[in-house]
N, C-alpha and C positions, 0 to 999 in steps of 0.2 A: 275648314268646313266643320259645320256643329255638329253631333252627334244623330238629329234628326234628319239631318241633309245627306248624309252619309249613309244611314239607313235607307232613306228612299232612292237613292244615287243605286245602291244592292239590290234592291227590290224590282227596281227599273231592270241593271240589267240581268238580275235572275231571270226577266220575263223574256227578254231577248234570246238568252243562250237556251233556255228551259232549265226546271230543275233538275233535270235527268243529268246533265253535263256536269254541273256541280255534285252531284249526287255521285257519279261514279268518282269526280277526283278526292274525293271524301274518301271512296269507299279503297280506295288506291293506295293509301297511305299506311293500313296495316301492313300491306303486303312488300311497300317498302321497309317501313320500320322494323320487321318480323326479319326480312334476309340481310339486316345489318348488323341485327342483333346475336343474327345466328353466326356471323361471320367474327363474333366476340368486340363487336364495336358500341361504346357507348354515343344511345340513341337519346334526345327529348324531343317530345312534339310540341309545335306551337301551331295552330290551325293548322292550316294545311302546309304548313312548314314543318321538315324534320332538320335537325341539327345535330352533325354527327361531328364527331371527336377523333380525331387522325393520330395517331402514336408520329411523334415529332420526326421521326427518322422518315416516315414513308413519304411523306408530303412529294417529294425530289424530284421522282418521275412518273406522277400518276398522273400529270395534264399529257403527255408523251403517249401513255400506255390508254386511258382513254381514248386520245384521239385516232389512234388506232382502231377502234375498235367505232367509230363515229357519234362518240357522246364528248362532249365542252364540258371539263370542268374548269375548277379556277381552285384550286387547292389552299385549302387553309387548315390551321390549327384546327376549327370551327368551322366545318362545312356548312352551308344551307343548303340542302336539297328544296326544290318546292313542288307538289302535284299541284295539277291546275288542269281545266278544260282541253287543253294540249297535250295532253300528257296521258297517253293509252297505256294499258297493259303490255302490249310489247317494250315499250320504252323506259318503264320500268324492270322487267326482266332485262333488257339491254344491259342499263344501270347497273344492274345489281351483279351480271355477269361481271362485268368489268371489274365490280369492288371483289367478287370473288377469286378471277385470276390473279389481282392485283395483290392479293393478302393472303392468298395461299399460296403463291409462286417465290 
């Protein structure tokens, strides 16, 4: 797909979802980045992607300890988290609960 196809392929479906739905997973993203940060993890954003950094040892059991708690991860060195239209402020709070018992326990 070209660059212009692509564009209007967004544009299309901005108009479907509204800008409001994109707007809030935008606005969703500090508030993950800000309690990963705080959690002493190194964070980078990429759009609506953040990419967090797992000290080698934890990786182990924190698809175990999420799941517990009803969030999927898939543990890597390199995590991608992603906000998107699905993705409310509680479910982030969920998130971020989880990476905090996880790394303060």
């Amino acid at each position: 797909m070209d660059r212009k196809s692509a564009l209007a392929a967004i544009a299309e479906f901005e108009g479907k979802i509204g800008p409001s739905a994109s707007a809030a997973a935008t606005q969703l993203k500090p508030m993950l980045t800000d309690g990963l940060r705080a959690l002493g993890l190194p964070v980078e954003v990429q759009t609506n992607m953040v990419f967090v950094r797992l000290p080698a040892d934890k990786a182990g059991g924190m698809a175990d300890h999420f799941r517990t708690r009803g969030v999927l991860v898939l543990p890597a060195p390199r995590m991608r988290l992603v906000t998107h239209l699905d993705v409310d402020a509680a479910g982030i709070e969920r998130a971020l609960a989880g990476f905090e018992s996880y790394f303060r326990d």
